[in-house]
N, C-alpha and C positions, 0 to 999 in steps of 0.2 A: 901655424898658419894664421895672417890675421888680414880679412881683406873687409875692409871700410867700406858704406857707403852713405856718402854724404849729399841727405835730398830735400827737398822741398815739398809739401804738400801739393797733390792735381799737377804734377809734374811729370808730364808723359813720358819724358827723356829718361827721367828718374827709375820710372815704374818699367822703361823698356830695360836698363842697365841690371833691376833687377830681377826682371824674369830670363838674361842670360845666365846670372851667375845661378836661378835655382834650376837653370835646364840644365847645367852640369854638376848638380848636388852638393855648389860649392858650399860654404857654410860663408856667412857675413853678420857683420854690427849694421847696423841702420841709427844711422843719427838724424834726424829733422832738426832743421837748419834755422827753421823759423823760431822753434818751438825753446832748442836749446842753445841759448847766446854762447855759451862756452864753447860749444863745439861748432859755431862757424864762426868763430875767431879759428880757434884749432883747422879749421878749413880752410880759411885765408889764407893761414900760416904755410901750409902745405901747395896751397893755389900757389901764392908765390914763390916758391921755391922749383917752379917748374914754365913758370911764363914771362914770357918775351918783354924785355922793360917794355914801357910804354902800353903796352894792353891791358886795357880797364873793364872791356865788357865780359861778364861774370859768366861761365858756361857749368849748367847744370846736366847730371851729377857731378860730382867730385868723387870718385872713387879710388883708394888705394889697397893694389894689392902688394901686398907684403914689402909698403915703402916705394915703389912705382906708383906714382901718382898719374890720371889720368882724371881729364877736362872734358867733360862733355861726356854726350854717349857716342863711342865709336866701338860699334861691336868686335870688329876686326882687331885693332888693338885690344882688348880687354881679350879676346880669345888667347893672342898671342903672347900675351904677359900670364895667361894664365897657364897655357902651356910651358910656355920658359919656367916658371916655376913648380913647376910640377905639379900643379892643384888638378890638371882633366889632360887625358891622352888627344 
């Protein structure tokens, strides 16, 4: 199981993305994005491999569960990819 999430510091969005995944005992990596240049390249990388040409403005978190990459925080989706993969009934 490996489910990413890629945040920002004082990032309410960030901090919402991951109090769903610990209300389902998910386990996760936490990468801060400010902190480590490497790994928002490696964010980027993933951002675009999932968004629309032409869209530039940057949605925080970045979260991937197991290679499904998700923009922003959208609980509904992040439930539903987690369920599809089997990580929470």
């Amino acid at each position: 199981m490996s489910v990413i999430v890629y945040s920002m510091p004082h990032c309410p969005k960030c901090s919402a993305a991951k109090v769903v995944l610990r209300r389902y005992n998910v386990a996760f990596e936490e990468y801060d994005v400010v902190e480590d240049k490497g790994k928002a390249r490696e964010m980027v990388e993933k951002r675009r491999s999932v968004r629309e040409e032409g869209s530039r403005e940057a949605m925080m978190p970045v979260v991937d569960i197991e290679g499904i990459i998700i923009e922003g925080f959208d609980r509904a989706r992040m439930e539903q990819v987690l369920k599809e993969k089997g990580l929470v009934k």
